[in-house]
C-alpha positions in Angstrom: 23.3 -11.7 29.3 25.3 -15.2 30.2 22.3 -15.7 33.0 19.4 -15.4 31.1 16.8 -18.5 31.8 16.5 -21.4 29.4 13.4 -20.8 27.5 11.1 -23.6 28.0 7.7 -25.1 26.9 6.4 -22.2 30.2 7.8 -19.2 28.6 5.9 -16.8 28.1 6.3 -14.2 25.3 5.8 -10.6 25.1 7.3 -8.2 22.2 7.4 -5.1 20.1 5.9 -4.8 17.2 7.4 -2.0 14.3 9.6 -1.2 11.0 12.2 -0.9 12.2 13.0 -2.6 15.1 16.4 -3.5 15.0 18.1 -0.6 16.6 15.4 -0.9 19.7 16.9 -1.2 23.3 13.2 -2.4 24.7 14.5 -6.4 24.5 17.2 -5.7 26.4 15.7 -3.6 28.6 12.2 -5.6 29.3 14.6 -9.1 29.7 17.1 -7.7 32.1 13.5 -7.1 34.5 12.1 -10.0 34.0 15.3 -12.0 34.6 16.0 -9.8 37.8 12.3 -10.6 39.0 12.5 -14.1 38.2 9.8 -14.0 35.5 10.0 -17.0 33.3 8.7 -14.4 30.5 10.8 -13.0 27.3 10.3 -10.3 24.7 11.3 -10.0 21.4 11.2 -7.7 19.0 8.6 -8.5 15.8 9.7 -6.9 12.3 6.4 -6.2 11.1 5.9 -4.2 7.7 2.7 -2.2 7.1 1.2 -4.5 4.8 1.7 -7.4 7.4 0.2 -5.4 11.0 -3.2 -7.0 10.4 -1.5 -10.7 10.5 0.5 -9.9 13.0 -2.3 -8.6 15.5 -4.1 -12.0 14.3 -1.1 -14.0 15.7 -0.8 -12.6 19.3 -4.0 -14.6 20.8 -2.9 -18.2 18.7 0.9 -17.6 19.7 -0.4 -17.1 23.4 1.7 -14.0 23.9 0.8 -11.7 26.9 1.4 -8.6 25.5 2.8 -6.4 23.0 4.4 -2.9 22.3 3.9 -0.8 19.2 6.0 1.3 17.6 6.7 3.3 14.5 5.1 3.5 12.0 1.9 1.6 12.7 0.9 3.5 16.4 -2.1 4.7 14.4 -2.7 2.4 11.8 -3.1 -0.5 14.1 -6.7 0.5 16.0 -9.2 -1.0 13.9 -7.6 -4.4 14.3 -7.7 -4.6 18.2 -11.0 -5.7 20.0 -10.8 -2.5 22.2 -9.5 0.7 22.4 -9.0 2.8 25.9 -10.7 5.7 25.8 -7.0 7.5 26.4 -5.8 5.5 23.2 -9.2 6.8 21.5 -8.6 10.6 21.8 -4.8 10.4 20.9 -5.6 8.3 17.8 -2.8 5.9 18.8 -1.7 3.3 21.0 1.8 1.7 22.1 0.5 -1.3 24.0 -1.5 -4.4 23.5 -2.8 -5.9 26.3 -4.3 -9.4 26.5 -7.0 -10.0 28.4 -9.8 -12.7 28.8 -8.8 -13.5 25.2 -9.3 -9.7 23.8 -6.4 -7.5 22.2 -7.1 -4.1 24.4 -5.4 -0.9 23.0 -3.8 1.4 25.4 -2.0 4.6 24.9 0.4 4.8 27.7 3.0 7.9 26.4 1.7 10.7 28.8 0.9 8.8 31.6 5.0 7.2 31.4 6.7 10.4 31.1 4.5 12.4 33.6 5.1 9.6 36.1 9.0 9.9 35.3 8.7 13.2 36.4 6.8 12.8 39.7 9.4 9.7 40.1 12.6 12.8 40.1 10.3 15.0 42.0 9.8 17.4 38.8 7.1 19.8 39.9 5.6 21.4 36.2 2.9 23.3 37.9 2.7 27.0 36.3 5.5 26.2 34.3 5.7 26.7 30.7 6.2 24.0 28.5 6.9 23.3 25.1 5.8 19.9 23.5 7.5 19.4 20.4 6.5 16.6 17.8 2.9 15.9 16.3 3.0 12.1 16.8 0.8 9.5 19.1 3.5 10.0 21.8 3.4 14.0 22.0 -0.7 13.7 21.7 -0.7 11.3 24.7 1.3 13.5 26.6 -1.0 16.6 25.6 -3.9 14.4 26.5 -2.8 14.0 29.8 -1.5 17.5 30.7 -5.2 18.4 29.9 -5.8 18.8 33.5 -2.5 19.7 35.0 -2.0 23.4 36.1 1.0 23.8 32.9 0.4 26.1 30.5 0.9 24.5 27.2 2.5 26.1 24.2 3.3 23.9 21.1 5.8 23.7 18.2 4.5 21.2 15.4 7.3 19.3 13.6 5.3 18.9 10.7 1.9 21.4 10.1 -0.1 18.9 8.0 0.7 15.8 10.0 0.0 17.8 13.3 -3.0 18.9 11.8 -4.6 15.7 10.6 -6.7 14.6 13.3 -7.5 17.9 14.8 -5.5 21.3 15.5 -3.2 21.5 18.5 -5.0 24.5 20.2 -8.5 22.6 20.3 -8.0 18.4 22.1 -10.7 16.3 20.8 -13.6 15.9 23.1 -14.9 12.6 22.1 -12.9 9.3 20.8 -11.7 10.0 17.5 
């Protein structure tokens, strides 16, 4: 981490936003890219309580950050303070990334779409396998989302009945933006 690039007055900033954050590996992570493409960007992680998301979200435009990542607990909570939601983010019910764009905070859910491409990356072929999808957060609901149309059959364990069934039950996706 000795050649990091002195942050200047052109830095720009992206960061995570959660409770806790501490133990996150996405700083590391996101600055060892940026430095290894030469990016005069850096990202830092954002201790946000609950009762401080909405000021937070307020701050990204004013600070001039790019970009931000969301993490537990406030994946769901944050949507009614962003200026847009993708319509992915909309039928999960939660989003993990901010964008900035034209001076609007857009809300993308990005889960499924990661960890399907990890697969395709490693050549993983899922097709009329059988999978099990276990959790009944935003990232296990992205993931469902977008193994909608894949050739997997699904079958699901719930890590918690009532959480899993607060926005709609596992066997039956929403069909419209929740």
């Amino acid at each position: 981490m000795s050649d990091l690039k002195p942050i200047t007055g052109q830095t720009k900033i992206f960061g995570i936003f959660g409770h806790p954050v501490a133990h996150t590996l996405s700083p590391l992570m996101h600055n060892a890219a940026f430095d290894a493409l030469g990016l005069p960007y850096r990202y830092l992680p954002f201790e946000v309580r609950p009762d401080r998301l909405e000021g937070a979200v307020k701050g990204i435009l004013p600070l001039g950050m790019l970009g931000v990542n969301v993490t537990i607990p406030h994946k769901e909570t944050i949507l009614p303070f962003l200026d847009e939601i993708d319509e992915e983010a909309g039928r999960v019910g939660a989003v993990n990334t901010i964008e900035v764009a034209s001076d609007r905070l857009i809300g993308r859910n990005t889960d499924g779409r990661g960890f399907l491409e990890s697969l395709r990356e490693r050549n993983v072929d899922l097709s009329g396998k059988r999978v099990i999808l276990l959790g009944a957060g935003g990232p296990r609901r992205g993931l469902r989302w977008r193994w909608r149309n894949s050739r997997s059959r699904r079958w699901s364990s719930r890590r918690g009945r009532r959480r899993a069934g607060k926005r709609w039950p596992i066997e039956s996706p929403p069909s419209r933006p929740v």
